[in-house]
C-alpha positions as CSV (number, residue, x, y, z in Angstrom):
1,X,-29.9,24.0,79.9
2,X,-32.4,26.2,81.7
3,X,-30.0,27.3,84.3
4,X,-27.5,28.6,81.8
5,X,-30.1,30.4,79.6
6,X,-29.9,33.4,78.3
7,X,-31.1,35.3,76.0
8,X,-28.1,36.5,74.6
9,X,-26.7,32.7,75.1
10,X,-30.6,31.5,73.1
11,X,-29.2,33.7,70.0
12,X,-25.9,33.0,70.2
13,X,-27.2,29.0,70.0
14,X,-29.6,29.8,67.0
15,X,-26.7,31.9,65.5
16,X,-24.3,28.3,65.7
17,X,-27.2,26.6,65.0
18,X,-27.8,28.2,61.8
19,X,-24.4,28.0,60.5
20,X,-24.5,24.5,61.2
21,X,-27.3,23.0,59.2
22,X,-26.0,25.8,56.1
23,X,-22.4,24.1,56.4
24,X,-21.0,27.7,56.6
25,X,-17.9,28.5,58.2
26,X,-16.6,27.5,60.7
27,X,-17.8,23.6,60.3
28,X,-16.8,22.9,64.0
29,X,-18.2,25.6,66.3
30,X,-17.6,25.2,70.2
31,X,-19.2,27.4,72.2
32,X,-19.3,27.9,76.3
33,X,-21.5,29.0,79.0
34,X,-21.3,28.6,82.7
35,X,-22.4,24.9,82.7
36,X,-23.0,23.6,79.5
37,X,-20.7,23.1,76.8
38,X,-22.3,23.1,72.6
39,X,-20.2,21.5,70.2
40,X,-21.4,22.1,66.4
41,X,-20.0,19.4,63.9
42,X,-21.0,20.2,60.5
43,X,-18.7,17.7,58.6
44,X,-19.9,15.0,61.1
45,X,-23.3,16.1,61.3
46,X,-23.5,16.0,65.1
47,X,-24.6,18.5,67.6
48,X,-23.3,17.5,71.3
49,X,-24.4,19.1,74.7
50,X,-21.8,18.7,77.7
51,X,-22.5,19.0,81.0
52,X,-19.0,20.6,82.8
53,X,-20.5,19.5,86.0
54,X,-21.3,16.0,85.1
55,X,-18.4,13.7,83.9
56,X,-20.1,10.9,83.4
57,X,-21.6,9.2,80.2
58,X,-24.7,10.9,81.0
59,X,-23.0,14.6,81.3
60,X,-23.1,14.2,77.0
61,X,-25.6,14.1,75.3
62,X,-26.0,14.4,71.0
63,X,-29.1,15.7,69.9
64,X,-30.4,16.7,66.7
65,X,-31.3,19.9,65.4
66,X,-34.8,19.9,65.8
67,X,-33.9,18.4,69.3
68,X,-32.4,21.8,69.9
69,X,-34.9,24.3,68.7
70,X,-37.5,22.9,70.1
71,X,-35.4,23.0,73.7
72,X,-34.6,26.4,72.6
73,X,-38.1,27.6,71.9
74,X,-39.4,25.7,75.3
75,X,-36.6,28.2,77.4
76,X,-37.5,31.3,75.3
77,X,-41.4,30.7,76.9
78,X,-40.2,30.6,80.4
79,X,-38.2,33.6,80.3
């Protein structure tokens, strides 16, 4: 993810992220960046990263919420 952070993109992430574990509106949230690819399930209860570069099994990758803020948090320090 680090090569596709932002700030703008780490807020946009917490925004989804948010939403997400509320179950607000919109349940199914996509959103894109240069590389990676967030896809925020609420009915299913999955959060999925995509790789656009990498169409393999190991370009997709679920991870939980915490998963995810504490990936967020870790990119926030470098920048």
């Amino acid at each position: 993810m680090g090569e596709d952070y932002t700030a703008d993109g780490g807020t946009r992430l917490i925004e989804a992220l948010a939403k997400f574990e509320k179950k607000e509106n919109p349940i199914l949230q996509h959103l894109t960046f240069n590389r990676f690819e967030f896809t925020f399930d609420a009915e299913k209860g999955t959060i999925t990263i995509d790789d656009v570069l990498d169409a393999s099994e190991a370009g997709s990758q679920r991870v939980t919420p915490n998963e995810l803020m504490a990936a967020l948090s870790a990119q926030r320090q470098l920048i």
